[in-house]
N, C-alpha and C positions, 0 to 999 in steps of 0.2 A: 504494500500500500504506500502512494506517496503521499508528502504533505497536502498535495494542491487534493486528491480523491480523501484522504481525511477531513478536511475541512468539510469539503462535499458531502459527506453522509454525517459532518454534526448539524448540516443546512435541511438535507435530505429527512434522516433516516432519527435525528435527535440522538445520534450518539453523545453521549452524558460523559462529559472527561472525571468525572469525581465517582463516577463506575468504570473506569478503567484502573488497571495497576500493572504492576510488572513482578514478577517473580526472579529474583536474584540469589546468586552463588556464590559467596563472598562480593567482589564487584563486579560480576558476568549477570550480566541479564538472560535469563533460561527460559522466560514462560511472558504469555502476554493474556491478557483479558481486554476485551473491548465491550463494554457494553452500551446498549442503546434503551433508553427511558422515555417513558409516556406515562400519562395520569392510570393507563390502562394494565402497565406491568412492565418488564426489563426484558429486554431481548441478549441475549448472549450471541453479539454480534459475530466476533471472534474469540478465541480459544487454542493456544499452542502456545506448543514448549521443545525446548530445542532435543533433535534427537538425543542425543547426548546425555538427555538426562530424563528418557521417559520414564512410566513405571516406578517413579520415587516418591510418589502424591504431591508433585507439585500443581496437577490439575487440578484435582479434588480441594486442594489448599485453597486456590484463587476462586473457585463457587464457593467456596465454605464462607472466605473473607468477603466476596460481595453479599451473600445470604445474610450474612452477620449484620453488616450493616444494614440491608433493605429490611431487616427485622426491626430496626429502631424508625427510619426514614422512610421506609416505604416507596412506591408500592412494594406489597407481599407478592404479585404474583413475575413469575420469570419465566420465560420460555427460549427455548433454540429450535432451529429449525435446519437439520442436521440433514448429507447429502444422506444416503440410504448405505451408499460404497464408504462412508469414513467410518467402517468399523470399531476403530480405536474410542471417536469420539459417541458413540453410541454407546460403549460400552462405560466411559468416565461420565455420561450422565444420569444413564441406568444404577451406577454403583451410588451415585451421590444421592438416590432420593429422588429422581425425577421421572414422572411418569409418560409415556409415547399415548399422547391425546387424539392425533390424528394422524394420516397419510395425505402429504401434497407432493399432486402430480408434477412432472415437465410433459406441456403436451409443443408439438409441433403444427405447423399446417403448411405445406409444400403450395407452390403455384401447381394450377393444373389438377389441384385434389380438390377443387369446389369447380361444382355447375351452379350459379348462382341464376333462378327465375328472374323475371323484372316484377317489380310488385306494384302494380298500377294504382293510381290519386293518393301518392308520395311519392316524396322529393329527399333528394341526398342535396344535405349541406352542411359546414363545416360546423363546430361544435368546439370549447373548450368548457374546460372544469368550470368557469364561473357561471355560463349559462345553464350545464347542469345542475349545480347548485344551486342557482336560482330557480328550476325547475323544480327540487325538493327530488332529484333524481340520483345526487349522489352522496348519500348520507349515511346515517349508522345503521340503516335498517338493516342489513345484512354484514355484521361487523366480524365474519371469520374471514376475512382476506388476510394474506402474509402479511410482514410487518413493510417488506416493500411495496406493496400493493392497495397497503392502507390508504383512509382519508388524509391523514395528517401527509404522508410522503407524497403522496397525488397532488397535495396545493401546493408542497414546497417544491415539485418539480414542472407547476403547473406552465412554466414559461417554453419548457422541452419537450411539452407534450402534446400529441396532434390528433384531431377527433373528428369525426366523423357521424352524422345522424341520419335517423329515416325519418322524417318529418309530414303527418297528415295537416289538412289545414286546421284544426284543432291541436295537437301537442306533440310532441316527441316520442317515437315511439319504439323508436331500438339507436342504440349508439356502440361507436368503438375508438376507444383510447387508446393511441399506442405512441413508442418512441422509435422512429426511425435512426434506423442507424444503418446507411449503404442501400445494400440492397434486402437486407435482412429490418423487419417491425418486430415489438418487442409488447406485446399487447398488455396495457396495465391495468385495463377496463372493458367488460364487455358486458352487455347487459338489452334483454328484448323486453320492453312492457306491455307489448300485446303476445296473446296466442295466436303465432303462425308459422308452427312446426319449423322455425328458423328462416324463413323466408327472407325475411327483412332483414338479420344481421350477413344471410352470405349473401345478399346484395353487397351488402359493407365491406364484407372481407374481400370481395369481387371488383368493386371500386378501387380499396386501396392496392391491390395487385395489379389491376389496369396502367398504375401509377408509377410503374417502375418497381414496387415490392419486388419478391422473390419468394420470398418465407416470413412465415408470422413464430415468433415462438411463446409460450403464453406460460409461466413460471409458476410454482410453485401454488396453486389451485388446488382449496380445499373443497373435499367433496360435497357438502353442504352452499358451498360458493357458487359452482355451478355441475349438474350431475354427467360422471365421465359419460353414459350414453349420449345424450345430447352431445356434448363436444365431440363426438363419433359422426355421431349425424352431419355434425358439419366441418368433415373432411380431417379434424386432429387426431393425431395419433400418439402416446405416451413416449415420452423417452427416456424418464426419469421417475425417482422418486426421493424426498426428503420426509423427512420423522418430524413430526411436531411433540417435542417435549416441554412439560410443564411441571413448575416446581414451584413451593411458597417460601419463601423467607421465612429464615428461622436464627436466633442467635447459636451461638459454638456451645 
């Protein structure tokens, strides 16, 4: 990580420098902790220690030290959101007390894997987060998104982010958020308010592909977020998975 992507995700993501420490060996620095803070709980954003010195509980040590203190400061709740392949780190938050709450997916979408219908009396037009918002369409009602995915990192990156709506002449009726980057979209928002079997967002994802896209990839989606059949239905396919663990503050 560089200074200029640190900054970014204290702007971003609310990484909390007073939930961060470091783990030392005499004066060798061995271990790092990154943590990110919301009124809602602490993300354990990062987590390593040098090989050198794994297996000594210096992981366990550094949850233990922010647990301690989020038991007085608060918030009690912490979560991680662990790739599925870092084995190591599943198993130092299994041992520490924390529980695997959920499965989030990596899904993908390839150009050329949506046939998108035309959907007649609506209109594609462009969208950001404050119109949503003003719509009462991007809110806490459904608050299991990742911690990148959240509201709070959505406004903070709301200047990067480029949207997309299906619009009747009454209201908004499906939209798609994403960050371009090349030829690859990074979708941070997708969401249909009417029932029409997906109709109206593979218009969307058909538009932004028209555009020069390539591929869409859509991160770490919990199942309650949006259901994997559906995202099947419209042309995604899994390529990953992360562990949603969860744990409360506690003193030593």
């Amino acid at each position: 990580m560089t200074p200029a992507a640190f900054k970014r995700s204290i702007r971003d993501l609310q990484v909390w420098c007073s939930s961060c420490m470091v783990a030392f060996s005499g004066s060798d620095p061995i271990g790092v902790l990154i943590g990110a803070k919301r009124p809602s709980g602490t993300l354990i954003h990062t987590i390593a220690v040098h090989p050198d010195h794994v297996r000594q509980g210096h992981g366990r040590h550094l949850l233990a030290s922010l647990s301690s203190k989020l038991s007085i400061l608060g918030p009690p709740r912490i979560v991680a959101e662990v790739p599925e392949t870092f084995t190591a780190a599943r198993d130092l938050f299994s041992a520490s007390g924390y529980v695997e709450e959920a499965v989030l997916t990596d899904y993908v979408l390839q150009d050329g894997a949506i046939d998108a219908p035309q959907v007649p009396a609506r209109f594609v037009i462009p969208v950001t987060i404050d119109d949503l918002t003003a719509n009462d369409l991007l809110g806490e009602a459904n608050p299991v998104f990742c911690w990148e995915r959240s509201i709070e990192t959505l406004t903070a990156r709301k200047n990067d982010v480029a949207g997309l709506a299906l619009a009747s002449d009454e209201r908004i009726e499906a939209y798609i958020l994403y960050l371009a980057r090349g030829v690859e979209a990074e979708i941070v928002s997708l969401r249909s308010v009417v029932e029409d079997s997906g109709a109206g967002l593979k218009q969307l994802l058909a538009r932004v592909l028209a555009q020069g896209t390539r591929s869409f990839t859509f991160p770490k989606v919990h199942p309650d977020e949006v259901p994997a059949e559906w995202l099947q239905t419209l042309g995604f396919r899994p390529t990953g998975r992360h562990l949603l663990y969860a744990g409360r503050a506690r003193s030593a």
